[in-house]
Backbone as a ProteinNet text record, in pm:
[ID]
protein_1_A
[PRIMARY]
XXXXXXXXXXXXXXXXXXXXXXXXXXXXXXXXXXXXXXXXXXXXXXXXXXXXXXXXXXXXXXXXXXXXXXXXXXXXXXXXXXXXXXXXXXXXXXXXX
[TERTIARY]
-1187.4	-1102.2	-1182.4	-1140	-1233.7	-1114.6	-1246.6	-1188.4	-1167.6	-1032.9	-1001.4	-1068.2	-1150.2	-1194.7	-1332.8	-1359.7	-1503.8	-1437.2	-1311.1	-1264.4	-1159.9	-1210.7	-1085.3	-937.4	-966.7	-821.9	-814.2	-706.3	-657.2	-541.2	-523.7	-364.1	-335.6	-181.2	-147.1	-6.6	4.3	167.7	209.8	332.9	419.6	560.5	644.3	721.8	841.7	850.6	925.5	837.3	744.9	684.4	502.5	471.2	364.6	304.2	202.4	172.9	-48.4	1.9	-102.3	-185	-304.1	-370.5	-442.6	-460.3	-576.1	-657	-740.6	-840	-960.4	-870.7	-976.7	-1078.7	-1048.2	-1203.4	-1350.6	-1365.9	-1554.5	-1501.1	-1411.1	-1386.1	-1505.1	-1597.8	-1664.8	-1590.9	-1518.5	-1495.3	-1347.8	-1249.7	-1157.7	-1101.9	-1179.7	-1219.2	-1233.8	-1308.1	-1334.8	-1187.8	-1090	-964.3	-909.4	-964.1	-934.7	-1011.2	-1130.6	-1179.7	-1132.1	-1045.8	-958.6	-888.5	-838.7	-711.2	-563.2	-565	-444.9	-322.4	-334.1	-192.8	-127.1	-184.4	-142.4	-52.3	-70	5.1	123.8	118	244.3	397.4	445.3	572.7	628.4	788	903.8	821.7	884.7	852.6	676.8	624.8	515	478.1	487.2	440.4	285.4	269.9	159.2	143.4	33	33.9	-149.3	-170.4	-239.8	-300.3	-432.9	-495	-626.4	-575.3	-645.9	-603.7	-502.8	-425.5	-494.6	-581.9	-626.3	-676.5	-799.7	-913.5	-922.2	-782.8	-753.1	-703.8	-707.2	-699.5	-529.4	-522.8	-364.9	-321.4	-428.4	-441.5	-312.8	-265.6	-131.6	-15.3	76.8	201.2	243.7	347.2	414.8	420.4	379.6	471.3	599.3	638.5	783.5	794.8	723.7	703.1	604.4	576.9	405.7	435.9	358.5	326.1	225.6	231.9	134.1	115.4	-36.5	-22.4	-138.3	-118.7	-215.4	-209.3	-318.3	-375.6	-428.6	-380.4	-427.3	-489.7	-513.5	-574.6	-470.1	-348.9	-273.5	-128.8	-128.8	-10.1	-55	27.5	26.1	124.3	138.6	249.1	267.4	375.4	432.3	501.3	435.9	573.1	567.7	681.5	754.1	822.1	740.5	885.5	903.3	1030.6	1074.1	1077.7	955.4	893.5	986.8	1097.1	1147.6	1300.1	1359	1499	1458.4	1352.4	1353	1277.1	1253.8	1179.3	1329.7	1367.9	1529.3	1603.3	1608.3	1689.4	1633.8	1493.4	1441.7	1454.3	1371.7	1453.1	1615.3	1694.1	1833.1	1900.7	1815.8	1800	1745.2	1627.8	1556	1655.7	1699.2	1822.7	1960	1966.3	2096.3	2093.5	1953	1860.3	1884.7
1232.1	1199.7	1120.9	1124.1	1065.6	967.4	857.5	696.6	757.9	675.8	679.8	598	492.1	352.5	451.5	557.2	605	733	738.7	833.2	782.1	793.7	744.3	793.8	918.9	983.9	1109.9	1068.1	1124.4	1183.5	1346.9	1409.9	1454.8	1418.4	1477.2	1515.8	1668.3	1710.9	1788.2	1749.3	1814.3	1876.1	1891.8	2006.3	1934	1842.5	1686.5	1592.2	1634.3	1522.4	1546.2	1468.3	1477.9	1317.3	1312.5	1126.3	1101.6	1050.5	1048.9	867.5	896.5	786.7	716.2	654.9	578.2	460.1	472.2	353.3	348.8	190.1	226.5	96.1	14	-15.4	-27	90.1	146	200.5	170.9	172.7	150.8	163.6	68.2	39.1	140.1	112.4	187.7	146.2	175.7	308.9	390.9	439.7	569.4	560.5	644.6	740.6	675.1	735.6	841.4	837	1005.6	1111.4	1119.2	1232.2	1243.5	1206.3	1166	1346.4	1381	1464.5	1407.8	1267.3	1243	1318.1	1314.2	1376.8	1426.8	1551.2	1650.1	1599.9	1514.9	1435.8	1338.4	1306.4	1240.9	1307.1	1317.7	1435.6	1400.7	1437.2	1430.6	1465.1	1438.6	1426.5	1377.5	1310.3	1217.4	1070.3	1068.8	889.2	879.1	753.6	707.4	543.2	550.5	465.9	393.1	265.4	220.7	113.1	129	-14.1	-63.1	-158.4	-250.1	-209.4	-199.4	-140.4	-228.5	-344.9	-419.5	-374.4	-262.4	-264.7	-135.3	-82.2	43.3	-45.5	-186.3	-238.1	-222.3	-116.7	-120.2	56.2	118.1	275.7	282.8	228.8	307.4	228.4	311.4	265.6	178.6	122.4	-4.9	42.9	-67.8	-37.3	-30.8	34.3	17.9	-47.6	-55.8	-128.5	-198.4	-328.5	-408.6	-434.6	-420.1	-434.3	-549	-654.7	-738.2	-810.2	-746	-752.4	-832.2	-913.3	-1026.9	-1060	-1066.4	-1044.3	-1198.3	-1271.5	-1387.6	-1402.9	-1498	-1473.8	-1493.3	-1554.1	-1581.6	-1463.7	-1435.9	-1351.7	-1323.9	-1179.9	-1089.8	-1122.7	-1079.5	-1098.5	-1018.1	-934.2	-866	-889	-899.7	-961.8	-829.8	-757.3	-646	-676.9	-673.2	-704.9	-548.4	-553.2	-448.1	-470.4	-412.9	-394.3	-358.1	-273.9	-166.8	-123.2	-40.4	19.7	91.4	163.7	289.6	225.1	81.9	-8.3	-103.8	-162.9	-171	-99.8	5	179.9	178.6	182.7	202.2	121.5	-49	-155.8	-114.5	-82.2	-125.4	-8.3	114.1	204.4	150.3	85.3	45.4	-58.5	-141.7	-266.4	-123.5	-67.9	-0.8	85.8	134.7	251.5	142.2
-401.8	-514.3	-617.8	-781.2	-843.3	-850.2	-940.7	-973.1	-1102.4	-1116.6	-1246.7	-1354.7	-1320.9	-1346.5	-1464	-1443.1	-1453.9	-1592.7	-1611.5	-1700.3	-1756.3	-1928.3	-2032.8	-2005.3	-1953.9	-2007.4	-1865.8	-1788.1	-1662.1	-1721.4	-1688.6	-1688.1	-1550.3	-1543.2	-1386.7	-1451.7	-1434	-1487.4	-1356.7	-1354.1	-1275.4	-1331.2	-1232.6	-1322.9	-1429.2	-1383.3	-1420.8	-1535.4	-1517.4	-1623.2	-1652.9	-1697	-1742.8	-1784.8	-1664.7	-1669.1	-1751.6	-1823.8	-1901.3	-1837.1	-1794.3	-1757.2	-1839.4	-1942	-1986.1	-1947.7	-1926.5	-1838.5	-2012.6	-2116.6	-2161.6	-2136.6	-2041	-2030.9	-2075.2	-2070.9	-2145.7	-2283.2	-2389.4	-2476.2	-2543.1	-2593.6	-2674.4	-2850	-2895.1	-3017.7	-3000.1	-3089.1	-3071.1	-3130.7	-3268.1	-3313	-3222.5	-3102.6	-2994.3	-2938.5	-2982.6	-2908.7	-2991.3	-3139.3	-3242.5	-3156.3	-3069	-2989.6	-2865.8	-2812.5	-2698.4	-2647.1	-2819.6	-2767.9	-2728.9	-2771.7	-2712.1	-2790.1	-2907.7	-3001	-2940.1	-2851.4	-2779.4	-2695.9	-2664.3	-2528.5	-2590.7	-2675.9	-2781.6	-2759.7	-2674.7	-2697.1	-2605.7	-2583.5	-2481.3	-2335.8	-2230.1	-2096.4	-2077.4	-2126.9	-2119.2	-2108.8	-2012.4	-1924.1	-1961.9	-2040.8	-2076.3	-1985.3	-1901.7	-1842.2	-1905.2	-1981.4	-1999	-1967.4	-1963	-1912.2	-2021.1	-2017.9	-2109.2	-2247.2	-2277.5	-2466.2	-2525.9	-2529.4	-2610	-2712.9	-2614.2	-2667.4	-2763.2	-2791	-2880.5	-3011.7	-3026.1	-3180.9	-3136.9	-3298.3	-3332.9	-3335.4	-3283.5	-3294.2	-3203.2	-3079.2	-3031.5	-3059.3	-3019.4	-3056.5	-2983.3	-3010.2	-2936.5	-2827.3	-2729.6	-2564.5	-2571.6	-2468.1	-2454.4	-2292.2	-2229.2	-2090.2	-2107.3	-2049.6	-2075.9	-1879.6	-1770.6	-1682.5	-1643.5	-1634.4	-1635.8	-1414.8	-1403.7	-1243.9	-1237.1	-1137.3	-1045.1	-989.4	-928.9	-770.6	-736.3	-627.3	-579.9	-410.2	-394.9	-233.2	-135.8	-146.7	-90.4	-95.9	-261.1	-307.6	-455.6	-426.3	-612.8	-682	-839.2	-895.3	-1008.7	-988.8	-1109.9	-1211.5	-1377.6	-1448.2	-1503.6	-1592.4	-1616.8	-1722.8	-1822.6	-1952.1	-2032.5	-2076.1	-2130.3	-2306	-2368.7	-2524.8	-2634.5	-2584.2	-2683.5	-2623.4	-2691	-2631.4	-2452.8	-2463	-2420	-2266.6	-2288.6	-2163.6	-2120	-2242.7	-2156.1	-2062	-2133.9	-2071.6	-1923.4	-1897.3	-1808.6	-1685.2	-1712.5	-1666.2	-1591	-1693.9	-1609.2	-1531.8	-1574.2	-1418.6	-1337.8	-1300.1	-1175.6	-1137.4	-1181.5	-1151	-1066.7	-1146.4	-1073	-976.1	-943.1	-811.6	-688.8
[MASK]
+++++++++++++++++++++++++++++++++++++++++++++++++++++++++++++++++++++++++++++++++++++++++++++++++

């Protein structure tokens, strides 16, 4: 299996969805993400899951989920805030599952 850690841009679609990986990390310029191809991936049934959004400037769009995870020696911790309508929405399905 490859690391995702080693590639900007992971697609995994299934028949339900379509989950878009970004690891940008080795970003060096933010600039770098117009040769991406992402546009393509901009559209209904597409999960964009990002890491490190920093380092893309202001090139993407608002989160609508921010996931913030850390790892300690004793215990991890998830904070989960909801950005937008569509991270609320989401949020208060997982509350009602």
């Amino acid at each position: 299996m490859r690391s995702p850690t080693y590639t900007l841009v992971n697609v995994h679609e299934s028949d339900a969805l379509t989950l878009v990986h970004l690891d940008l990390y080795r970003l060096r310029d933010p600039a770098e993400l117009e040769h991406l191809g992402l546009r393509e991936w901009a559209r209904p049934g597409c999960l964009w899951l990002i890491e490190w959004p920093e380092r893309a400037a202001r090139l993407l769009p608002p989160a609508d989920l921010t996931v913030h995870l850390e790892a300690g020696p004793e215990s991890h911790r998830a904070d989960i805030r909801a950005e937008g309508a569509a991270g609320i929405a989401w949020l208060e399905r997982m509350r009602s599952s």
